[in-house]
C-alpha positions in Angstrom: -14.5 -11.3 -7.4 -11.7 -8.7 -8.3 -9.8 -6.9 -6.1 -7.6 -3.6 -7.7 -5.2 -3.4 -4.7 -3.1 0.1 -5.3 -0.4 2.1 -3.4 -1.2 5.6 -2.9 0.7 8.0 -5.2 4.3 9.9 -3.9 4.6 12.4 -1.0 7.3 14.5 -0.4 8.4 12.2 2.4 8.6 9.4 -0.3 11.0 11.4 -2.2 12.8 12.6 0.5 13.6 8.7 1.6 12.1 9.6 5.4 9.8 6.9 6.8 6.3 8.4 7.5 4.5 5.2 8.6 1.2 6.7 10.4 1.8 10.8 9.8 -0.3 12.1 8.0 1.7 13.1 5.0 0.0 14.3 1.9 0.5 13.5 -1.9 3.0 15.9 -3.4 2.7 17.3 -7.1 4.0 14.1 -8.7 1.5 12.3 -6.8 -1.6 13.8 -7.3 -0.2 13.4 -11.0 0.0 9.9 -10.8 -3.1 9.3 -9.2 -4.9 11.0 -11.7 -3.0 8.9 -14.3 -4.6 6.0 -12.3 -7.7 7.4 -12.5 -7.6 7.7 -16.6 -6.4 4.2 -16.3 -9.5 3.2 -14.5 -12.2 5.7 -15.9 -13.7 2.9 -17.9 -13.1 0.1 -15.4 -15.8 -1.3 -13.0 -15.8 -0.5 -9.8 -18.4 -1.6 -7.5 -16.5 -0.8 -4.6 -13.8 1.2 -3.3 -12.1 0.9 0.6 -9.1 3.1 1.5 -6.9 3.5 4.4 -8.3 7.3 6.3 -4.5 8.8 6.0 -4.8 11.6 3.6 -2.5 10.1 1.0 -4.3 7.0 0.2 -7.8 9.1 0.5 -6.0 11.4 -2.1 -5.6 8.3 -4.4 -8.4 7.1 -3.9 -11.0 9.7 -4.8 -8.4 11.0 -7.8 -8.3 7.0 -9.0 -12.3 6.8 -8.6 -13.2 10.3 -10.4 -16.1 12.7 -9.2 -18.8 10.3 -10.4 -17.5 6.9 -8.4 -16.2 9.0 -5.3 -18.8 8.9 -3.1 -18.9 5.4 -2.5 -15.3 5.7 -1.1 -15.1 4.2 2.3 -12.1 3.8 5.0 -10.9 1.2 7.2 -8.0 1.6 9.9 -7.1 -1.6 8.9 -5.5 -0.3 6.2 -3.0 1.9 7.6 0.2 1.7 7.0 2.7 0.3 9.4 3.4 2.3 12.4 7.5 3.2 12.5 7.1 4.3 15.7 10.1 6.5 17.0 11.6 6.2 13.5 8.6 8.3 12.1 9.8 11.2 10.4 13.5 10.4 9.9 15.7 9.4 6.9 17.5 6.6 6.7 20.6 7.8 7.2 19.7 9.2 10.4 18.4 5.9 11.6 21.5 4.1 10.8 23.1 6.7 13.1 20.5 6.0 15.6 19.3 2.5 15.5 21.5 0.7 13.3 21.3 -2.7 14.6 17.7 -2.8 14.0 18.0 -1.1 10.6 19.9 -3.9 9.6 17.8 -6.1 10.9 14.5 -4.6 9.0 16.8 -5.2 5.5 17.6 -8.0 5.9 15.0 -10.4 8.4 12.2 -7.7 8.4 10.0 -10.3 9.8 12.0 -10.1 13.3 11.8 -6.8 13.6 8.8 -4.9 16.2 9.4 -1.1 15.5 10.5 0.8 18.1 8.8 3.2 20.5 5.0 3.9 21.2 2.7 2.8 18.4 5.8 0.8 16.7 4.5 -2.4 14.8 5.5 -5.8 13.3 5.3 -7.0 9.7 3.0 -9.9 11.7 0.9 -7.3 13.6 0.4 -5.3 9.9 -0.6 -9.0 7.9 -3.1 -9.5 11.0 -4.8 -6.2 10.7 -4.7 -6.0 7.1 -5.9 -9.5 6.1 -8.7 -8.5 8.3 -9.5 -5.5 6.5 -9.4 -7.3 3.3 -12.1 -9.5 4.6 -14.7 -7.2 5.6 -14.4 -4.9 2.2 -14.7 -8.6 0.2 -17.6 -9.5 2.3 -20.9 -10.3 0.1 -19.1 -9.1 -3.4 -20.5 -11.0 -6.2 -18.7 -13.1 -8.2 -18.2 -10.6 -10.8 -18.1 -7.4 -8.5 -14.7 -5.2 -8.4 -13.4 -4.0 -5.1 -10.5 -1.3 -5.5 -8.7 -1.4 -2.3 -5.7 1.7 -1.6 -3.1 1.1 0.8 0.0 1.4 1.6 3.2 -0.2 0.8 4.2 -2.2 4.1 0.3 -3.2 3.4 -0.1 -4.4 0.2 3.5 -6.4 0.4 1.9 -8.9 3.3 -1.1 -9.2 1.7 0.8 -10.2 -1.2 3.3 -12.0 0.4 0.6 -13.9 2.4 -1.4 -14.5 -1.2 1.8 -15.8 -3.1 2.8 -17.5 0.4 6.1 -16.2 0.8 7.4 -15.6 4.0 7.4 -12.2 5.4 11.4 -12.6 5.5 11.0 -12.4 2.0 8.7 -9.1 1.7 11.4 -7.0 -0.2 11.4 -9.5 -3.1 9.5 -7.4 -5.4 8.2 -3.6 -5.1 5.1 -1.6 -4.7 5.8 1.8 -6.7 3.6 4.9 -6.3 0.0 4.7 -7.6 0.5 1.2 -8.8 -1.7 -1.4 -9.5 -2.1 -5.0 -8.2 -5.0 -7.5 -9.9 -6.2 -10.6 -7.5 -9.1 -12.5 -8.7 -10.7 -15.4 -7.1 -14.1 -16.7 -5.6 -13.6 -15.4 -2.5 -10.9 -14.1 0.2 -9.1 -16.9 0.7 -8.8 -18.5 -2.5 -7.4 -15.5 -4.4 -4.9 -15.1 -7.5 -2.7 -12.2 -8.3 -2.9 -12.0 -11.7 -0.9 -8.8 -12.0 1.6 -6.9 -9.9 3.9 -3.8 -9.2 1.7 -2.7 -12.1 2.2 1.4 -12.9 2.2 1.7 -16.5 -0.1 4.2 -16.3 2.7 6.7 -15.3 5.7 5.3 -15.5 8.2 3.9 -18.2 8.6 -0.2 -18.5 12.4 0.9 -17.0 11.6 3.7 -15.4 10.4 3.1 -12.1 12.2 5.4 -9.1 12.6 3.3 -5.6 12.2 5.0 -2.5 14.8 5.1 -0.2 12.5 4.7 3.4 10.7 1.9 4.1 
């Protein structure tokens, strides 16, 4: 099977540098634009399936990425979601490190020990859990040549990632998951996969041109 695992396209939020976790953000101008250029990059590209998580922002990408034609087999899965920041929902980071600055430092540098804070505030561990289980059910009874596109999140795609490449969620800031990117995992079945390509956004944006966001 192949998996297309993709980050929804930038919100305002994004751009802003606040941590949006579970609100319901949408995709600002830039990122309807690159999930349309993901959607020309994909126009000619099997898909046999296509999960998303239900926040608008992924949905967004994921019917712009699949076309008119292909976007009516779209499905959603909470498992998907992305992490849930908890009291640190709709703040930038500088306000956090006025706020909550041990645990800021904490989430740079061992983000595996931190549990955000507040109702609804998750783990890394608690986001691999849910996530690797969501993987599973939208892989369940693909063929061995059938493509699953799969669009997530960026706390989501880095541990299943991290958990495919087995590194350590201490170790989840390593590499990057831009906007409307692509990530390629092929393999026989869930637990055997390869990622044949990451942090992949060609599509939109310049070999040395990539923008990193300032919240998560």
């Amino acid at each position: 099977m192949k998996i297309l695992l993709a980050r929804h396209g930038e919100t305002p939020w994004n751009a802003e540098g606040r941590y949006q976790g579970r609100t319901d953000i949408p995709l600002s101008d830039i990122g309807i634009a690159q999930a349309q250029a993901l959607g020309r990059r994909l126009a000619d590209v099997r898909i046999d399936r296509a999960v998303a998580s239900p926040l608008a922002r992924a949905a967004q990408t994921a019917r712009l990425a699949l076309g008119e034609a292909r976007a009516a087999m779209l499905t959603f899965d909470d498992g998907f979601l992305e992490i849930g920041h908890g009291d640190w929902e709709g703040l930038l980071t500088a306000e956090i490190a006025q706020r909550d600055p041990e645990r800021l430092n904490a989430w740079r540098q061992a983000p595996d020990t931190v549990k955000m804070p507040g109702p609804g505030g998750e783990s890394l561990q608690d986001v691999e859990t849910r996530a690797w289980a969501a993987l599973t059910r939208a892989c369940a009874g693909l063929g061995a040549e059938d493509v699953l596109l799969v669009v997530a999140h960026d706390a989501v795609n880095r541990v299943l990632l991290a958990r495919l490449l087995g590194i350590p969620l201490v170790r989840v800031w390593d590499f990057r998951q831009a906007p409307a990117t692509l990530n390629l995992l092929e393999g026989p079945s869930v637990d055997a996969l390869e990622v044949v390509r990451l942090n992949d956004c060609t599509h939109h944006t310049p070999l040395f041109g990539e923008a990193k966001h300032r919240a998560l």
